[in-house]
MARFI-241771 format. One record per residue (C-alpha): residue in one letter; x, y negated, z. Coordinates in steps of 0.2 Angstrom, whole numbers, plus 5000, padded with zeros to 4 digits. Layout:
N
aXYZ...
//
This chain:
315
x547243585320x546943605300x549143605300x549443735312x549743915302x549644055314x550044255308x549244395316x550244565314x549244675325x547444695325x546644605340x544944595348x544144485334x543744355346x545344305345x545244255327x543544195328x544144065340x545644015334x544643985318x543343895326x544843785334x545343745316x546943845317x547343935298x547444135302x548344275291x548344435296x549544545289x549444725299x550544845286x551944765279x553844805285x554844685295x555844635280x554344575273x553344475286x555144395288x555144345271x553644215271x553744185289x554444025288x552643975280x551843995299x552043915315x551344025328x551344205326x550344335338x550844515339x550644645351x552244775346x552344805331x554344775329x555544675337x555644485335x557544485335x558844345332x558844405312x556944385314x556944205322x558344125309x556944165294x555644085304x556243895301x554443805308x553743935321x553343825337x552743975345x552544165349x550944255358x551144435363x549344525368x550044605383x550944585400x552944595392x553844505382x555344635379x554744635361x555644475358x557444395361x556444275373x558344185375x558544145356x556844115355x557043955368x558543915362x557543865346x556243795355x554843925353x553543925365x553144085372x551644165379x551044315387x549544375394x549744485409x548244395418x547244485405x547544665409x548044645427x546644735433x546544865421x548244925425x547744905446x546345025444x547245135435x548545155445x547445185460x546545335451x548345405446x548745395464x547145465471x547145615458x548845665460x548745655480x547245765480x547745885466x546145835454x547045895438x547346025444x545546075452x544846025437x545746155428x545746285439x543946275441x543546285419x544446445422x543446535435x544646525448x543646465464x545446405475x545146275489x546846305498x547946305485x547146135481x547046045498x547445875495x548045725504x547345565511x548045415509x547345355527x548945315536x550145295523x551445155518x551345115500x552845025492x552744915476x554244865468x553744705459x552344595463x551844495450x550244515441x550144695440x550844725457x549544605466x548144675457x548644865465x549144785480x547044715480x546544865477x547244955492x546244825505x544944965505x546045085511x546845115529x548645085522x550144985526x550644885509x552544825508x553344765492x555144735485x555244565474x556944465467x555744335471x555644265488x554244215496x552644285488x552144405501x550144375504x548444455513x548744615503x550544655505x552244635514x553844585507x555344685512x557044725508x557144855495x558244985510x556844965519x555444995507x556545135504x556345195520x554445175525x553845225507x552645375507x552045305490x553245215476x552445095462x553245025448x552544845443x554144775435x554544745416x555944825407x557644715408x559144735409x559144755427x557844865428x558244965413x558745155422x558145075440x557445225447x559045375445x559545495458x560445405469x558945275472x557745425473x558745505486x558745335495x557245365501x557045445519x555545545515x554645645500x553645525490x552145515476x552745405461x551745315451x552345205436x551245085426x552644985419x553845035407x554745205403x556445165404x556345105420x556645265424x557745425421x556545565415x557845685417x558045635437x556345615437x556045805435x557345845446x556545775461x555145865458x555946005455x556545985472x554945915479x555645745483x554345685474x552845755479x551845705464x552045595449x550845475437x551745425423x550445295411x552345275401x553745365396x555745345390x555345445373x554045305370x554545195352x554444985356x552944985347x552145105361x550945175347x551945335347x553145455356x554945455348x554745655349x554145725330x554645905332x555845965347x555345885363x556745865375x556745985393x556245865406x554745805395x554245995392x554146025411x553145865412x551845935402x551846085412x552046035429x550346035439x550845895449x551045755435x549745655428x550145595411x549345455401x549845355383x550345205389x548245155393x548245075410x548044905405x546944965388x545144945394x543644895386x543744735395x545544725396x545444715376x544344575377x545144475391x547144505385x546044405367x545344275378x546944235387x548044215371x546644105364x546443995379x548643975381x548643925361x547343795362x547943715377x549543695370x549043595356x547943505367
//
């Protein structure tokens, strides 16, 4: 493997260098300098491993005249021009095997803490203010739970939910997957049945915006929202709205729309627009920084993953 040069732009779990090393791929790491400039002496590499740090565009992919392959350290690949990149006969890998369960248990405490108003206790209580009414909460005993998607992500939640005394359906362009743990149905009658929605679907084109008014109000019952996926899968500002309006009951949002591609910050600096403001003060919204699938042992699986793809093709 003494031939094979791979660049690292993002710092990983060193297991992942320590392997490839041992394999007797050549590592660089470059982890500050711009775009322009990784472009610049990319053509010198023939794999490269990032997690978000820019975009690997078509501009990107011309400079890079020897790359025989990409590896993101995460679940998406929307980082990349996956088309133009096969088109040039890149080899693409991902890892969503390596945060799957991460993202499954956390998207089961987001649903168990909005349903039973934990935030909100919490606070309440560090207060001094003893109020058991105001926080009854709900069980999910008896529920239907709807996943759209049911890849990895969407499976692993679905596992999760065995332990409960729920109906799991799911909503999947892909025919044929449904297993032990859910039920595939059409996405009217998801729509129908849901008492809880879950997003497990990356961000394309045809996803981009899914969840607006108009699918919300598609729905024949108040619902608790949970998305784990990506931010602009949904519209914040009908988002808010239905909450507002108490269509959805409850929201846990790991991602947001203002989220940069990197996911390492917010695009807000200074003025935050109105339906992120009442997110952060609305009682019935759990927010986290895009950490569902960041673990402790999500950051060493996602490592192993990457390192067992890249060996295997040059196998």
């Amino acid at each position: 493997m003494t031939n094979i040069k791979i660049l690292h732009i993002d710092s990983n779990h060193p297991l992942l260098l320590e392997q490839l090393e041992s394999a007797g791929f050549q590592n660089d790491t470059d982890f500050s300098s711009t775009k322009e400039e990784v472009g610049a002496k990319i053509h010198n590499y023939h794999g490269i491993v990032i997690r978000s740090r820019f975009k690997i565009d078509k501009t990107f992919l011309d400079k890079a005249t020897n790359l025989q392959f990409i590896a993101r350290v995460g679940a998406g690949l929307e980082s990349i021009d996956c088309d133009y990149a096969q088109q040039k006969g890149v080899h693409l890998i991902a890892a969503p095997e390596g945060n799957r369960n991460a993202v499954g248990e956390h998207a089961l405490g987001m649903l168990l803490s909005i349903m039973n108003k934990l935030n909100r206790a919490d606070r309440l209580v560090r207060e001094g203010k003893w109020i058991r009414e105001g926080n009854r909460g709900f069980e999910l005993e008896g529920k239907t739970v709807g996943l759209i998607g049911y890849g990895n992500m969407g499976k692993s939640f679905a596992k999760k939910l065995r332990g409960f005394d729920v109906e799991v359906i799911f909503h999947d362009l892909i025919a044929g997957i449904g297993d032990e743990n859910g039920r595939q149905v059409s996405l009217s009658e998801l729509q129908h049945k849901a008492d809880v929605l879950s997003l497990h679907v990356p961000w394309t084109p045809e996803t981009d915006k899914m969840v607006n008014a108009s699918f919300i109000n598609a729905f024949a019952k108040p619902f608790w929202f949970i998305n784990t996926s990506r931010g602009n899968n949904v519209v914040t500002a009908d988002l808010v709205e239905s909450l507002k309006s108490e269509k959805i009951l409850g929201a846990g949002l790991d991602v947001l729309e203002y989220e940069k591609l990197s996911f390492e910050n917010l695009f807000i600096d200074t003025e935050k627009p109105e339906p992120f403001e009442y997110l952060l003060q609305a009682e019935n919204v759990i927010l986290t920084p895009h950490i569902a699938g960041w673990t402790v042992e999500s950051h060493t699986k996602l490592a192993q993953t990457i390192v067992d793809k890249i060996t295997q093709k040059y196998e």
